[in-house]
FIVO-803802 format. One record per residue: residue in three letters; x, y, z of N, C-alpha, C in turn. Coordinates in steps of 0.2 Angstrom, whole numbers, padded with zeros to 4 digits, always signed. Layout:
N
ALAXYZXYZXYZ
...
//
This chain:
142
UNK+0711+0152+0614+0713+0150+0608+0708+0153+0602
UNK+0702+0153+0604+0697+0154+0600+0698+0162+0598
UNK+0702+0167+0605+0703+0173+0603+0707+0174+0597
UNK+0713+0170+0598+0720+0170+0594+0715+0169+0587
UNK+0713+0166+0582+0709+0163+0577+0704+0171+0574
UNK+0700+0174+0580+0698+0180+0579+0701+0185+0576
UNK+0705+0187+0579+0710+0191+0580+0715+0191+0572
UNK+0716+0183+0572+0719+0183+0564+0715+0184+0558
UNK+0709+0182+0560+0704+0183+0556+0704+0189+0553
UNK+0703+0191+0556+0701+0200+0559+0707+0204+0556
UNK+0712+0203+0557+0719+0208+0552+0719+0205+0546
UNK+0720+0196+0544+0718+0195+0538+0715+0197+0533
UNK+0709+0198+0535+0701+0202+0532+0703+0212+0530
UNK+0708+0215+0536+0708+0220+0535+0716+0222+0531
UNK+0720+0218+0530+0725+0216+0525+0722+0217+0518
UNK+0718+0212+0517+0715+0209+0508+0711+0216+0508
UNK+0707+0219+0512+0703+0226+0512+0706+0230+0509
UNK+0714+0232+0511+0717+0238+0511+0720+0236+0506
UNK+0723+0230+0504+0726+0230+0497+0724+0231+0492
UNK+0726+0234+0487+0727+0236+0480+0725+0231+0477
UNK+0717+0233+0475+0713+0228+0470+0718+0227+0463
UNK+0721+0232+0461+0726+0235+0453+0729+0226+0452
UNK+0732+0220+0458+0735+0215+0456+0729+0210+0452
UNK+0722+0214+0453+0719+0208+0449+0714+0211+0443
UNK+0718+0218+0439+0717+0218+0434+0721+0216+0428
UNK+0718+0216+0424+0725+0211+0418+0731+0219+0417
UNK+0737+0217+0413+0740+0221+0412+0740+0227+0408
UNK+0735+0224+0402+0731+0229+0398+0728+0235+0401
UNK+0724+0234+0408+0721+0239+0410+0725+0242+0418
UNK+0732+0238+0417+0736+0242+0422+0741+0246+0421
UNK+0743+0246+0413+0744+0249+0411+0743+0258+0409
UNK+0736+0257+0408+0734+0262+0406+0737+0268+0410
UNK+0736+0274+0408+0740+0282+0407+0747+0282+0407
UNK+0750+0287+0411+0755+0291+0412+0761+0287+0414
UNK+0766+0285+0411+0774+0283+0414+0780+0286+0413
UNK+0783+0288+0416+0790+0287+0414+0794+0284+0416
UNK+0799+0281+0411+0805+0280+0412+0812+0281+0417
UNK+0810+0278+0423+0815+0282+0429+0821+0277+0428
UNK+0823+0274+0425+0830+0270+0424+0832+0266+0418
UNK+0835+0263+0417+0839+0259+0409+0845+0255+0414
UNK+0845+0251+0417+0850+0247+0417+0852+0240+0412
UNK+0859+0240+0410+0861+0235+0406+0867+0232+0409
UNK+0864+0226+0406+0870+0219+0409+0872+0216+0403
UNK+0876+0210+0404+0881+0209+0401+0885+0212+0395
UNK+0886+0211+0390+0892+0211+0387+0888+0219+0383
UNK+0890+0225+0385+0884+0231+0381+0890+0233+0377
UNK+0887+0238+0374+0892+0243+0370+0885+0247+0371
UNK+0887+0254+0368+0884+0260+0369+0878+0260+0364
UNK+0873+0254+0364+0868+0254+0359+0864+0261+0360
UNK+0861+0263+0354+0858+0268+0355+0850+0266+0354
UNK+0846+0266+0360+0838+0263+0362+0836+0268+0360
UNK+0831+0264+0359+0824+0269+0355+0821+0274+0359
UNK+0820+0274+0366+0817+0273+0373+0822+0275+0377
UNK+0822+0283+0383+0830+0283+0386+0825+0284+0393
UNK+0828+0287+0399+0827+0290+0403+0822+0296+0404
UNK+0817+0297+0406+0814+0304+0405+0809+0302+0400
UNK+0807+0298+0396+0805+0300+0394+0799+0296+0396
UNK+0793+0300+0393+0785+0300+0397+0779+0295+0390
UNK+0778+0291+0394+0774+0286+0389+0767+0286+0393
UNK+0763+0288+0388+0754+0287+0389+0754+0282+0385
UNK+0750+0278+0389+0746+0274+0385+0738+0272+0386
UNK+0735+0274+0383+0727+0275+0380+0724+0269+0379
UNK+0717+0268+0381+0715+0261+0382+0713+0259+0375
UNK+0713+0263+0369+0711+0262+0365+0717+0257+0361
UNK+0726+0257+0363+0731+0254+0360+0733+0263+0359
UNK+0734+0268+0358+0736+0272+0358+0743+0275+0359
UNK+0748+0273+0359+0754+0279+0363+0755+0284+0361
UNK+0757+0288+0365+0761+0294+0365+0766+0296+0369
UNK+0773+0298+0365+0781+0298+0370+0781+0304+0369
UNK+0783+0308+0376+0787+0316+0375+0792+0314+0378
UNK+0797+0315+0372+0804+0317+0375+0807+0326+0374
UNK+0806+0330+0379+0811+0336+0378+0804+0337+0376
UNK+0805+0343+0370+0800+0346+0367+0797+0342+0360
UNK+0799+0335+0358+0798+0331+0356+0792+0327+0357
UNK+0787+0325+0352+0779+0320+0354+0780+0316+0348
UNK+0780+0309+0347+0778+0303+0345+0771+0300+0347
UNK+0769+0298+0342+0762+0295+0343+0763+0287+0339
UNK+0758+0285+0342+0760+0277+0340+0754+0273+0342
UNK+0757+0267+0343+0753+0263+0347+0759+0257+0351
UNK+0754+0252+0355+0755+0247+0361+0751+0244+0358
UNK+0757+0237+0363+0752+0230+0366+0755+0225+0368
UNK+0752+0224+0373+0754+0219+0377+0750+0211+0375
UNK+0756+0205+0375+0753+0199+0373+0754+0195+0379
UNK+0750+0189+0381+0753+0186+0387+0754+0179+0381
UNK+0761+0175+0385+0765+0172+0382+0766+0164+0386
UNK+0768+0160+0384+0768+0154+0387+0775+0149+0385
UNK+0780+0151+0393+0786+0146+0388+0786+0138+0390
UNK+0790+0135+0388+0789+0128+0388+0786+0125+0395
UNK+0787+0128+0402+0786+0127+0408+0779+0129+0409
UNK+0776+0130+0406+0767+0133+0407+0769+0139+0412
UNK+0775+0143+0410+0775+0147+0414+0772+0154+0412
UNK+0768+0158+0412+0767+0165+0408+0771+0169+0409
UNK+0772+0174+0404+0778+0180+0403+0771+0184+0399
UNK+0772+0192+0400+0771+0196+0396+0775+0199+0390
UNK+0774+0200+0385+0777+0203+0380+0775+0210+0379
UNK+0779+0217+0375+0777+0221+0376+0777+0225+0370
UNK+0775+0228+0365+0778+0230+0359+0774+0239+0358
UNK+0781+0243+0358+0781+0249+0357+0781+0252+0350
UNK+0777+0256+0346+0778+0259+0342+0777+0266+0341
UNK+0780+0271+0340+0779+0278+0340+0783+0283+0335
UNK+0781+0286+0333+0782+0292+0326+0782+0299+0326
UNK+0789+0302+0328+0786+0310+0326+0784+0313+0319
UNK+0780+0315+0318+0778+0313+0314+0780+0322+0309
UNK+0783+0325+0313+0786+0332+0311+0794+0332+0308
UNK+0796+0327+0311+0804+0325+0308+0806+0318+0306
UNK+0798+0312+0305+0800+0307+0303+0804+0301+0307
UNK+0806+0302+0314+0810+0298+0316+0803+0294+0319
UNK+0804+0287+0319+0805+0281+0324+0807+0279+0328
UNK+0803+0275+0334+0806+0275+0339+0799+0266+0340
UNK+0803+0262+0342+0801+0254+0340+0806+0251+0344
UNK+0800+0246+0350+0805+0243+0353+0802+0234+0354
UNK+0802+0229+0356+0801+0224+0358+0804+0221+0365
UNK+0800+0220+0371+0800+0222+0375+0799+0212+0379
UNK+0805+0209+0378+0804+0202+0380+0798+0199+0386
UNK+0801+0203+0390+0795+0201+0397+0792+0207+0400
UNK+0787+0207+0404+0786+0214+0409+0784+0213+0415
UNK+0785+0216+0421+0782+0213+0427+0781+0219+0432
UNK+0774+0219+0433+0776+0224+0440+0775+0224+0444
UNK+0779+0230+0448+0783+0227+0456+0780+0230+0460
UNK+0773+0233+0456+0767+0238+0461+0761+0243+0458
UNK+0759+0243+0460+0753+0247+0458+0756+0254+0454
UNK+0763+0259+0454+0765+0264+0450+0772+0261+0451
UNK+0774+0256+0448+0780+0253+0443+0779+0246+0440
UNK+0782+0246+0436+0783+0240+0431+0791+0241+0430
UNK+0794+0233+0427+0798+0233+0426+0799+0229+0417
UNK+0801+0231+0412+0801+0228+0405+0809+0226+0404
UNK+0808+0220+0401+0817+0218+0401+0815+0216+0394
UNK+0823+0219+0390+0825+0216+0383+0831+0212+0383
UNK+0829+0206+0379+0835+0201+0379+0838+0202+0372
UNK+0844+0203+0372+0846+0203+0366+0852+0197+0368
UNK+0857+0193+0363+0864+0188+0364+0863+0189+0370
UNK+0869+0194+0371+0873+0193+0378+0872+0199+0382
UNK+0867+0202+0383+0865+0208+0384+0858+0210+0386
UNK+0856+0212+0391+0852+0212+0393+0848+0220+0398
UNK+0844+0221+0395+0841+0229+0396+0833+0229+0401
UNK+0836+0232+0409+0830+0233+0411+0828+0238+0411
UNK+0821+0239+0410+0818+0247+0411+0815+0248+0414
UNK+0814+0251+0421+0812+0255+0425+0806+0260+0425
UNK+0800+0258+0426+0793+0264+0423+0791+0265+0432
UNK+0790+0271+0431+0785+0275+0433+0780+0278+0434
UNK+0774+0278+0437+0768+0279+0437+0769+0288+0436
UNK+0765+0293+0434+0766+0299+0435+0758+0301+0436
//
């Protein structure tokens, strides 16, 4: 019996070893660098919104609050941030707010990012609630 106890020990110990420390940094610092965008699924009731934020596109984020989006041949600069949030269940959510500018043709690109979670050391997942519709996005470590 005493072996059985060992032995769990012993893989247990070598389990927590080999796991990715990354779940017990805060999100601020697991964000940091290179992502992209590998999906956009929408639920409920969509029409063809036009998001600020599409497929492809590559989001830095710099520890300093920095961002940077290349889309195409296109670069936006901005900035991030991440808030941690408490609904009535003392439950936390992340919040996530995007802001970025080319600053060569003037557009914007600004988004508000209800909840974020992630499903691993190189993805996160960020959902937008709007009425009746709702927007997952899909990141990418790069």
């Amino acid at each position: 019996m005493r072996h059985i106890y060992a032995v769990a020990l012993l893989a247990s110990t070598f389990l927590v070893a080999s796991c990715s420390k990354d779940i017990l940094k805060s999100y601020d610092k697991r964000v940091l660098g290179t992502w992209k965008i590998v999906n956009v699924n929408r639920y409920g009731f969509t029409s063809a919104d036009a998001l600020p934020f599409k497929e492809g596109d590559l989001l830095t984020f710099s520890e300093d609050g920095a961002l940077s989006v290349q889309r195409d041949s296109n670069m936006y600069h901005g900035s991030w941030d991440i808030q941690r949030m408490q609904n009535g269940d003392d439950e936390d959510y992340r919040v996530l707010q995007l802001t970025a500018i080319n600053f060569t043709n003037q557009q914007v690109r600004s988004e508000y990012f209800n909840d974020m979670a992630f499903t691993g050391t190189d993805h996160f997942k960020a959902f937008i609630n709007y009425s009746t519709r709702v927007y997952v996005y899909r990141f990418a470590r790069q």
